[in-house]
TIDRENTOR-266180 format. One record per residue: z, x, y of N, C-alpha, C in turn. Coordinates in nm, 4 decimals, decimal comma. Atoms other than C-alpha are relative to their C-alpha. Example, Ala and Ser with C-alpha at 12.3 -4.5 7.8 and 13.67 -1.06 7.14 Angstrom:
2
+----------+----------+----------+----------+----------+----------+----------+----------+----------+
!      nc3 !      nc1 !      nc2 !     cac3 !     cac1 !     cac2 !      cc3 !      cc1 !      cc2 !
+----------+----------+----------+----------+----------+----------+----------+----------+----------+
!   0,0000 !   0,0890 !  -0,1190 !   0,7800 !   1,2300 !  -0,4500 !   0,0000 !   0,0900 !   0,1200 !
!  -0,0060 !  -0,0820 !  -0,1190 !   0,7140 !   1,3670 !  -0,1060 !   0,0730 !  -0,0770 !   0,1090 !
+----------+----------+----------+----------+----------+----------+----------+----------+----------+
% end
This chain:
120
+----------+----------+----------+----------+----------+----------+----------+----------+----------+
!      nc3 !      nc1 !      nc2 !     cac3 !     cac1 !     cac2 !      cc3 !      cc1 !      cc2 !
+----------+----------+----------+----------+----------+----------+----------+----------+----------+
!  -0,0367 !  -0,0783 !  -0,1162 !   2,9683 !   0,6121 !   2,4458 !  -0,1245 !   0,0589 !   0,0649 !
!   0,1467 !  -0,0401 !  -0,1425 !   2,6964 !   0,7147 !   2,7587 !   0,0327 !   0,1687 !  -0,0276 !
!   0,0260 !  -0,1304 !   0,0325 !   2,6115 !   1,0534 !   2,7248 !  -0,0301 !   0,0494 !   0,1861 !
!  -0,0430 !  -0,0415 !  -0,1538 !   2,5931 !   1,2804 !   3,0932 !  -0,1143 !  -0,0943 !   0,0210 !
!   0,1224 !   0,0312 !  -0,0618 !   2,2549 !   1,1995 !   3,1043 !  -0,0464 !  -0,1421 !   0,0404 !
!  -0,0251 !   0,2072 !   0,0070 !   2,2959 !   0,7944 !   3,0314 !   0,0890 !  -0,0304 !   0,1128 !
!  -0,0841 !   0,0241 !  -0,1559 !   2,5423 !   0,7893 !   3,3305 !  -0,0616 !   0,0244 !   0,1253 !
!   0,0979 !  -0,0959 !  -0,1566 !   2,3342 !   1,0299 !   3,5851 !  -0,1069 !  -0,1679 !   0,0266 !
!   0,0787 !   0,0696 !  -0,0387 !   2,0451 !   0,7938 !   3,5273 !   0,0508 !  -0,1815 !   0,0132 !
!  -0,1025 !   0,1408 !  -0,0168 !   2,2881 !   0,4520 !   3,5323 !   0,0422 !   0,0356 !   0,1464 !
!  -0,1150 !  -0,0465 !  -0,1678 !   2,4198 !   0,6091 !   3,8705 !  -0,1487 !   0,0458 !   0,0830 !
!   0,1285 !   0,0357 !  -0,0924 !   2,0601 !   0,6618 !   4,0088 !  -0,0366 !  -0,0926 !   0,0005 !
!   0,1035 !   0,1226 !  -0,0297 !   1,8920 !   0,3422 !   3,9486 !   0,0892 !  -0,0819 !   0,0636 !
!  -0,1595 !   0,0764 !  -0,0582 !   2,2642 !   0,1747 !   4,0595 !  -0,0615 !   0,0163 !   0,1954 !
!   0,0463 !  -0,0324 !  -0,1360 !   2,2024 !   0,3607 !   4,3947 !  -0,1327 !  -0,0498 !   0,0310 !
!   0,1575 !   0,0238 !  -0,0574 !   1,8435 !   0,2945 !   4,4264 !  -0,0045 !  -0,1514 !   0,0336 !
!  -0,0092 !   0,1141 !  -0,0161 !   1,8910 !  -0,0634 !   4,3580 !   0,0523 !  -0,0752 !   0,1701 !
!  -0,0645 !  -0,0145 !  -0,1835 !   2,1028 !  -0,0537 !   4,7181 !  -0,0404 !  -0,0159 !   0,0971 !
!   0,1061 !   0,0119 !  -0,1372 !   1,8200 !  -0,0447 !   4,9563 !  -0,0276 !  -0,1153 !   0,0063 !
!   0,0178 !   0,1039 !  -0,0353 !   1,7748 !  -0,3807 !   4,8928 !   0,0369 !  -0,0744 !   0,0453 !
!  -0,0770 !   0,1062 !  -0,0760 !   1,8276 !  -0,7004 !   5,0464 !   0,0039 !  -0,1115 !  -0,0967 !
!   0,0303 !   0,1077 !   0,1465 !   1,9447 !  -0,9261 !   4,7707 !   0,0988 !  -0,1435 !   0,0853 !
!  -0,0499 !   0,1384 !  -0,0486 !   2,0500 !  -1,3216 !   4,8587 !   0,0309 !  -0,0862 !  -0,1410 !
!   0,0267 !   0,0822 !   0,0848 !   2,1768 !  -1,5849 !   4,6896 !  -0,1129 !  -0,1265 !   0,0475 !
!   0,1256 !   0,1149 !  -0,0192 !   1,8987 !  -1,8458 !   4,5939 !   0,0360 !  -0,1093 !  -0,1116 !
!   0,0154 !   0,1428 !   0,0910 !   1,9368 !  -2,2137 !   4,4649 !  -0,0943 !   0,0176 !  -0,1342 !
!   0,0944 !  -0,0003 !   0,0611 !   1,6930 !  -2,1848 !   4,2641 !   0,0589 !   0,0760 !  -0,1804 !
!  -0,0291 !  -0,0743 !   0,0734 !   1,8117 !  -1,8583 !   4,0610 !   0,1554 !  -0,0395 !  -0,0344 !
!  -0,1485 !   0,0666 !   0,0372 !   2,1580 !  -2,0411 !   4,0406 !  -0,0239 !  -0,0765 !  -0,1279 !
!   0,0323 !   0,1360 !   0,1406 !   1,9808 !  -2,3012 !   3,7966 !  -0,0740 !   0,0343 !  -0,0857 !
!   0,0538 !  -0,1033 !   0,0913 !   1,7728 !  -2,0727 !   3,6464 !   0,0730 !   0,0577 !  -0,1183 !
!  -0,0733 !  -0,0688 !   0,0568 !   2,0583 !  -1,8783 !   3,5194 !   0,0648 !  -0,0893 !  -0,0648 !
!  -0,0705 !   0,0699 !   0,0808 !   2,2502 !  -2,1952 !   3,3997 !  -0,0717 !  -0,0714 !  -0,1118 !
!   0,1555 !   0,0762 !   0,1472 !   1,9228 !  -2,3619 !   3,2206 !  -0,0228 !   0,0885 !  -0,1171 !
!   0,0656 !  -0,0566 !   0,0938 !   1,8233 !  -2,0416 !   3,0481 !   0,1660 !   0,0923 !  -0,1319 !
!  -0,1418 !  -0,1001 !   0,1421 !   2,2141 !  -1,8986 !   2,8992 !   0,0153 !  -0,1692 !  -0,0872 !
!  -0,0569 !   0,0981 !   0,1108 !   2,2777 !  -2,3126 !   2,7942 !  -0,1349 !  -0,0879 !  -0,0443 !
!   0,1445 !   0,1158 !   0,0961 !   1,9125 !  -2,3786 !   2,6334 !   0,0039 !   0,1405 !  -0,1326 !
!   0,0705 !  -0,1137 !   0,0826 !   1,9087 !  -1,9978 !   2,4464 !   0,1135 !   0,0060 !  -0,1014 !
!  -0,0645 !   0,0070 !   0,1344 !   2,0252 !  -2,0082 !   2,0953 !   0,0936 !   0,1924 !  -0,0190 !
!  -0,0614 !  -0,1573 !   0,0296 !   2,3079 !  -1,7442 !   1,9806 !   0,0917 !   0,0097 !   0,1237 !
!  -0,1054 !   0,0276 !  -0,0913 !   2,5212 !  -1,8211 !   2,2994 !   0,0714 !  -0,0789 !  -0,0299 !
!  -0,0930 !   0,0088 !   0,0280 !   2,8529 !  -1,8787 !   2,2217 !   0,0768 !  -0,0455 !   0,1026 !
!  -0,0347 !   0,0830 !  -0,1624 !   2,9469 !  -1,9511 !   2,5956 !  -0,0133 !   0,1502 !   0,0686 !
!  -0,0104 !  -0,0877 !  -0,0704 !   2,8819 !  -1,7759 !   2,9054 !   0,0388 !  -0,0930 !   0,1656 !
!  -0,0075 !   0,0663 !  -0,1150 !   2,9734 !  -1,7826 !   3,2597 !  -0,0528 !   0,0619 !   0,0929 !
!   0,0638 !  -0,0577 !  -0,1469 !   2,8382 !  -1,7070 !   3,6422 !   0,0757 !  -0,0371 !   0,1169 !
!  -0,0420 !  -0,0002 !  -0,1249 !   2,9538 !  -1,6481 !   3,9399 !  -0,0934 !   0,0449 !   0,1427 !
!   0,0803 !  -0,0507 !  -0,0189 !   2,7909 !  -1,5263 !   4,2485 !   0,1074 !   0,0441 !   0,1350 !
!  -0,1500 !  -0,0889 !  -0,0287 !   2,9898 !  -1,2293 !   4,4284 !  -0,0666 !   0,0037 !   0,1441 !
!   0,0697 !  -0,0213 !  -0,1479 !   2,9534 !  -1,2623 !   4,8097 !  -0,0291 !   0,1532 !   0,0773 !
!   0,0145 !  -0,2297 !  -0,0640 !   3,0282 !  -0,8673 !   4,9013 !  -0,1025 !   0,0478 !  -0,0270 !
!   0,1422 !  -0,1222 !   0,0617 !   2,7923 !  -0,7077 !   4,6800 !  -0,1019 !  -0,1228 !   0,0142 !
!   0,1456 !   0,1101 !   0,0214 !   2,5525 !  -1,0495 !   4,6870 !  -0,0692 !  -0,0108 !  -0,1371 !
!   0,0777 !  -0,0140 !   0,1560 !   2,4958 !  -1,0012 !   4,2956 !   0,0308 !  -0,1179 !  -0,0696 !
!  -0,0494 !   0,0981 !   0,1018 !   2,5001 !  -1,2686 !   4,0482 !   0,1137 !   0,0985 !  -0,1290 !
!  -0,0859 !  -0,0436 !   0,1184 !   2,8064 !  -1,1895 !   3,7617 !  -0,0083 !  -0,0627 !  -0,1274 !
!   0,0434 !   0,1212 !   0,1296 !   2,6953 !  -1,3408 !   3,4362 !   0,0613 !   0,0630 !  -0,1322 !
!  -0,0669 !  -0,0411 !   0,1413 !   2,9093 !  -1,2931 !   3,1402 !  -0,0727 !  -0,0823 !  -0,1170 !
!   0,0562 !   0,0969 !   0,1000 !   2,7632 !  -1,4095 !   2,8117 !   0,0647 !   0,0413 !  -0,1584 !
!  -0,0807 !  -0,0727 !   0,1639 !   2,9596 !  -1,3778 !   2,4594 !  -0,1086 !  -0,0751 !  -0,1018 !
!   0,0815 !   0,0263 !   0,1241 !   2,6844 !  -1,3816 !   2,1328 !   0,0868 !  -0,0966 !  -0,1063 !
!  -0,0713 !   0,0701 !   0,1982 !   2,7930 !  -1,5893 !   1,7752 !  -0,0630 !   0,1082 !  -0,0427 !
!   0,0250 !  -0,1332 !   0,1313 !   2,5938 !  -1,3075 !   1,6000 !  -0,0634 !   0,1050 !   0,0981 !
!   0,0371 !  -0,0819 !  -0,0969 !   2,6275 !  -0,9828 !   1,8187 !  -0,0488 !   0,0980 !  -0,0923 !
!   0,1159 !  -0,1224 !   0,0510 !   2,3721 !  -0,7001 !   1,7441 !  -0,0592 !   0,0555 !   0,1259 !
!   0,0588 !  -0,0198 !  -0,0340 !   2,1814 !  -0,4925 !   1,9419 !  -0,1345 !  -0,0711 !   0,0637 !
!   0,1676 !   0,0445 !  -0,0198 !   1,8152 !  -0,6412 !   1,8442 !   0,0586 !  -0,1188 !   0,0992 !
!  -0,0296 !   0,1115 !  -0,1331 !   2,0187 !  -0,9586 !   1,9828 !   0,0253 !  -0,0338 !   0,0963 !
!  -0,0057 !  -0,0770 !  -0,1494 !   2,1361 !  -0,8145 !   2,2931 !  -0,1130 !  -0,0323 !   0,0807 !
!   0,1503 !   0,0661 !  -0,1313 !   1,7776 !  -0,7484 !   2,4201 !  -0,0589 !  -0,0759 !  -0,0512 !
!   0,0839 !   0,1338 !   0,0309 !   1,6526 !  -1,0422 !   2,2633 !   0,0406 !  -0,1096 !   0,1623 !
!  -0,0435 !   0,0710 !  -0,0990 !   1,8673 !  -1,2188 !   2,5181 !   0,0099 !   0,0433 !   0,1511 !
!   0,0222 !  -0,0620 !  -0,1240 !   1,8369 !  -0,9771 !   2,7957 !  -0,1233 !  -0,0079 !   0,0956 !
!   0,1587 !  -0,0122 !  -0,0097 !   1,4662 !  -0,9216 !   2,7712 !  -0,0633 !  -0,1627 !   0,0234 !
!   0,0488 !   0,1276 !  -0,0116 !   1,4178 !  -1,3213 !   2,7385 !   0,0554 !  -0,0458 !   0,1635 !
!  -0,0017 !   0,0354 !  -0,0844 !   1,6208 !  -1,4039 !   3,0495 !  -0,0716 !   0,0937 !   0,1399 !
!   0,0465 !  -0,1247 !  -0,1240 !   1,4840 !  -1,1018 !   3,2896 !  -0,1860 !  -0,0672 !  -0,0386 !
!   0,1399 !   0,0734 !   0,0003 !   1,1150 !  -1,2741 !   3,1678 !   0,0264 !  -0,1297 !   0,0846 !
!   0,0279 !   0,0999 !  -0,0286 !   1,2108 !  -1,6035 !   3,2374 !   0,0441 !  -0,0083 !   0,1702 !
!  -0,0578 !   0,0050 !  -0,1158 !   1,3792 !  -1,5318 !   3,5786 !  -0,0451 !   0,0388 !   0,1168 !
!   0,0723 !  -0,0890 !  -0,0626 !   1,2044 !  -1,2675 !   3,7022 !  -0,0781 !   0,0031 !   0,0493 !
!   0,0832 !  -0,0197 !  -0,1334 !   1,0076 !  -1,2141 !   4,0249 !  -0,1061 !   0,0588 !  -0,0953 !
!   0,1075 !  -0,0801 !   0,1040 !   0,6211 !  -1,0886 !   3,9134 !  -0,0248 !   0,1516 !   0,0922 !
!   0,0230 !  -0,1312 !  -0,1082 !   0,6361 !  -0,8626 !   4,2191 !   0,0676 !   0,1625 !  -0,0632 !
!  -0,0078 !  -0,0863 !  -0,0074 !   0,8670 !  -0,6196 !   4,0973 !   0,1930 !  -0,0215 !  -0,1001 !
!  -0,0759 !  -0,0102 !   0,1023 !   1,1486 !  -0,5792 !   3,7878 !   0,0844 !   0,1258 !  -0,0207 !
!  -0,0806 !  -0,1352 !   0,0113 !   1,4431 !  -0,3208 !   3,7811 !   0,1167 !  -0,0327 !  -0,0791 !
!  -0,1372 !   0,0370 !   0,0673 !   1,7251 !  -0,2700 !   3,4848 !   0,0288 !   0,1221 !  -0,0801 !
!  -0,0574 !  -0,0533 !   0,1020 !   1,9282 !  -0,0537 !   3,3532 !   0,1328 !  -0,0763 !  -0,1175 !
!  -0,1060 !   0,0342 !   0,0422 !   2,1786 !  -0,1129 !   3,0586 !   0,1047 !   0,1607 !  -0,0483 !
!  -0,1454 !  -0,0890 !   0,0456 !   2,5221 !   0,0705 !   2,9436 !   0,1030 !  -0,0664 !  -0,0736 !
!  -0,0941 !   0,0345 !   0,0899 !   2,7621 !   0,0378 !   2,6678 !   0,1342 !  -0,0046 !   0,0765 !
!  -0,1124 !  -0,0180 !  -0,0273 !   3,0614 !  -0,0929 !   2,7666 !   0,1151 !  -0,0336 !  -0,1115 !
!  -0,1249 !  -0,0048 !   0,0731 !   3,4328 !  -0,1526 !   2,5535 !  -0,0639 !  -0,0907 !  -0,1156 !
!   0,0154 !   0,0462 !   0,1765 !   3,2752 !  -0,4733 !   2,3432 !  -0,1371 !  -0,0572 !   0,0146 !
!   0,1589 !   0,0282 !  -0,0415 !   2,8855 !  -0,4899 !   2,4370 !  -0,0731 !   0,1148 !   0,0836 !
!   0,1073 !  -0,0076 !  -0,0705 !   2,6472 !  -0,4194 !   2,7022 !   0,0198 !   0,0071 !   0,1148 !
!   0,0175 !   0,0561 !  -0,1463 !   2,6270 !  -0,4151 !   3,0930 !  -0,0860 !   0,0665 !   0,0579 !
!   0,1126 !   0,0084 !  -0,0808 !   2,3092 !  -0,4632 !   3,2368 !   0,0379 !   0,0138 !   0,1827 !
!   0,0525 !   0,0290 !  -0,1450 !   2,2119 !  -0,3989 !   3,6046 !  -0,1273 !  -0,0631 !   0,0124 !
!   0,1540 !  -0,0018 !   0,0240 !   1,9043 !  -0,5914 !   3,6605 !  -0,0234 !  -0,0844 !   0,1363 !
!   0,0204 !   0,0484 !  -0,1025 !   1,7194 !  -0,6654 !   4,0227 !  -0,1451 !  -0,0273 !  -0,0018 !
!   0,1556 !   0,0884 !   0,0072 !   1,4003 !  -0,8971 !   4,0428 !  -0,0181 !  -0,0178 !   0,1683 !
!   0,0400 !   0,0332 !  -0,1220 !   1,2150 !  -0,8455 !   4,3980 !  -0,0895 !  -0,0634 !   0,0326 !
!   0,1372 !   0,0474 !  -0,0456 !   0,9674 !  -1,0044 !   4,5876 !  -0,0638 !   0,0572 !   0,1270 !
!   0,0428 !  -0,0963 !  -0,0210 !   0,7545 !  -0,8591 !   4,8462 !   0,1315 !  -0,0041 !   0,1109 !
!  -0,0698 !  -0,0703 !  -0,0803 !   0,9345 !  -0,6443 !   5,1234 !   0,1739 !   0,0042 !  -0,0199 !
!  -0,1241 !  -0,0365 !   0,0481 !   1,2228 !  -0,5883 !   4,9135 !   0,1228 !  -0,0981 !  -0,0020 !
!  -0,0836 !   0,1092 !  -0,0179 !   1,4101 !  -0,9197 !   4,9587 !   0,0149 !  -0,0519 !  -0,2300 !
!   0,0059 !   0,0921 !   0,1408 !   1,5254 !  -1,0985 !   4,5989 !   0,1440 !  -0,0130 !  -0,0191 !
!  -0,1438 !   0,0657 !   0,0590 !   1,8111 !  -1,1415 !   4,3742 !   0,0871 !   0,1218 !  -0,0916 !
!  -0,0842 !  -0,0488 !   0,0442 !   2,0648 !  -0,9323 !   4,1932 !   0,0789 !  -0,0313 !  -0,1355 !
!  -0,0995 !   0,0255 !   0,0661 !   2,2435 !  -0,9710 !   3,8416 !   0,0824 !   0,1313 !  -0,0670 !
!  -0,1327 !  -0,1060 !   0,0828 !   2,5812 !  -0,7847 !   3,6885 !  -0,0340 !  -0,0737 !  -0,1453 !
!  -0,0494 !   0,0330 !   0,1052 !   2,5390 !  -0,8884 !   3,3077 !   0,0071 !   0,0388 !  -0,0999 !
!  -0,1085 !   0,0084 !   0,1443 !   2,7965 !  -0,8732 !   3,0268 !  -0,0098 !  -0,0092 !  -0,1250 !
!   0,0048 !   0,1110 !   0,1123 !   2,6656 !  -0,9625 !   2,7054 !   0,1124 !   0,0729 !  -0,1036 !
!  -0,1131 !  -0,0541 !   0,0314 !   2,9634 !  -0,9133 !   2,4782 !   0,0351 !  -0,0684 !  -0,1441 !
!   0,0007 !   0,0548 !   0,1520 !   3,0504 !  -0,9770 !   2,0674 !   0,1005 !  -0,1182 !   0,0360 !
+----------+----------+----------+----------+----------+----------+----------+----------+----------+
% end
Protein backbone atom coordinates (compact mmCIF):
# COMPACT_ATOMS: atom_id res chain seq x y z
CA UNK A 1 0.00 0.00 0.00
CA UNK A 2 1.38 3.86 -1.20
CA UNK A 3 1.83 5.82 1.68
CA UNK A 4 0.49 9.92 1.39
CA UNK A 5 3.72 10.71 0.38
CA UNK A 6 4.12 7.73 -2.46
CA UNK A 7 0.84 9.10 -4.01
CA UNK A 8 1.63 13.08 -3.70
CA UNK A 9 4.84 12.31 -5.53
CA UNK A 10 3.01 9.58 -8.13
CA UNK A 11 0.45 12.54 -8.69
CA UNK A 12 3.29 15.12 -9.36
CA UNK A 13 5.49 13.44 -11.76
CA UNK A 14 1.87 12.04 -13.44
CA UNK A 15 1.10 15.81 -13.91
CA UNK A 16 4.44 16.91 -14.94
CA UNK A 17 4.70 14.21 -17.42
CA UNK A 18 1.52 16.24 -19.23
CA UNK A 19 3.37 19.04 -20.77
CA UNK A 20 4.45 16.82 -23.17
CA UNK A 21 3.88 15.98 -26.61
CA UNK A 22 3.99 12.24 -26.76
CA UNK A 23 3.25 10.29 -30.40
CA UNK A 24 2.97 7.10 -31.46
CA UNK A 25 6.24 5.86 -33.27
CA UNK A 26 6.80 2.69 -35.49
CA UNK A 27 9.70 2.18 -34.30
CA UNK A 28 8.82 2.10 -30.38
CA UNK A 29 5.89 -0.28 -31.45
CA UNK A 30 8.70 -2.97 -32.32
CA UNK A 31 10.83 -2.08 -29.77
CA UNK A 32 8.32 -2.92 -27.21
CA UNK A 33 7.34 -6.27 -28.94
CA UNK A 34 11.21 -7.43 -29.54
CA UNK A 35 12.28 -6.56 -26.03
CA UNK A 36 8.92 -8.22 -23.68
CA UNK A 37 9.23 -11.56 -26.39
CA UNK A 38 13.26 -11.89 -26.31
CA UNK A 39 13.40 -11.12 -22.14
CA UNK A 40 13.48 -14.21 -20.11
CA UNK A 41 10.86 -14.55 -17.06
CA UNK A 42 7.92 -13.33 -19.34
CA UNK A 43 5.15 -15.38 -19.07
CA UNK A 44 3.14 -13.31 -21.73
CA UNK A 45 2.50 -9.77 -22.14
CA UNK A 46 0.48 -7.47 -24.16
CA UNK A 47 0.39 -3.71 -25.86
CA UNK A 48 -1.75 -1.55 -26.99
CA UNK A 49 -1.40 2.02 -27.92
CA UNK A 50 -4.25 4.36 -26.37
CA UNK A 51 -5.12 7.15 -28.86
CA UNK A 52 -6.64 9.82 -26.11
CA UNK A 53 -3.93 9.88 -23.74
CA UNK A 54 -1.25 8.82 -26.76
CA UNK A 55 0.50 6.36 -24.17
CA UNK A 56 1.63 2.97 -24.92
CA UNK A 57 -0.40 0.22 -22.36
CA UNK A 58 1.91 -2.69 -21.82
CA UNK A 59 0.82 -5.38 -19.54
CA UNK A 60 3.42 -7.99 -18.73
CA UNK A 61 2.70 -11.13 -16.27
CA UNK A 62 6.35 -12.65 -14.66
CA UNK A 63 6.79 -16.88 -14.20
CA UNK A 64 8.85 -15.91 -11.07
CA UNK A 65 7.38 -12.55 -9.66
CA UNK A 66 9.64 -10.63 -7.15
CA UNK A 67 10.49 -7.32 -6.76
CA UNK A 68 14.43 -7.63 -7.72
CA UNK A 69 12.50 -9.09 -10.93
CA UNK A 70 10.19 -6.35 -11.44
CA UNK A 71 13.04 -3.79 -11.94
CA UNK A 72 15.12 -6.20 -13.53
CA UNK A 73 12.51 -6.03 -16.25
CA UNK A 74 11.56 -2.48 -15.91
CA UNK A 75 15.03 -1.07 -15.63
CA UNK A 76 16.12 -3.41 -18.74
CA UNK A 77 13.31 -2.25 -21.03
CA UNK A 78 13.40 1.73 -20.07
CA UNK A 79 17.48 1.11 -21.08
CA UNK A 80 16.80 -0.56 -24.08
CA UNK A 81 14.01 1.82 -25.32
CA UNK A 82 14.88 4.85 -24.03
CA UNK A 83 15.59 8.24 -25.62
CA UNK A 84 19.40 9.45 -24.29
CA UNK A 85 17.96 12.97 -24.19
CA UNK A 86 15.87 12.64 -21.32
CA UNK A 87 14.20 9.58 -18.97
CA UNK A 88 11.12 9.97 -16.57
CA UNK A 89 9.39 7.07 -14.22
CA UNK A 90 7.64 6.61 -11.53
CA UNK A 91 6.34 3.21 -10.10
CA UNK A 92 3.26 2.20 -7.65
CA UNK A 93 1.97 -0.88 -6.12
CA UNK A 94 -0.98 -1.91 -7.50
CA UNK A 95 -3.67 -5.12 -6.44
CA UNK A 96 -1.08 -7.97 -7.98
CA UNK A 97 2.28 -6.02 -8.98
CA UNK A 98 3.54 -2.81 -10.14
CA UNK A 99 2.44 0.21 -12.37
CA UNK A 100 5.00 2.11 -13.86
CA UNK A 101 4.62 5.56 -15.54
CA UNK A 102 7.57 5.95 -17.69
CA UNK A 103 8.21 8.88 -20.53
CA UNK A 104 11.44 8.82 -22.81
CA UNK A 105 11.93 12.41 -24.59
CA UNK A 106 13.84 13.78 -27.18
CA UNK A 107 14.78 17.28 -27.67
CA UNK A 108 11.90 19.95 -27.36
CA UNK A 109 9.82 17.70 -25.45
CA UNK A 110 8.37 15.52 -28.25
CA UNK A 111 8.71 11.42 -27.53
CA UNK A 112 6.83 8.51 -26.35
CA UNK A 113 4.78 7.46 -23.39
CA UNK A 114 4.31 3.99 -21.53
CA UNK A 115 1.41 2.74 -18.84
CA UNK A 116 3.19 -0.56 -17.53
CA UNK A 117 1.69 -3.46 -15.57
CA UNK A 118 4.09 -5.92 -14.56
CA UNK A 119 1.98 -8.37 -12.60
CA UNK A 120 2.60 -12.11 -10.68
Amino acid sequence: METRSEQFLHAQIEEFTKQFAYQHIDGVSIEIQDFFSLTKNIKKFTWTFDQQSKHYKITVQLEEFSLVNVNKVFLGFAHFIGYKEADLYVRKPIEHGYHYLFASLKQKGLGFCCEIDIIA
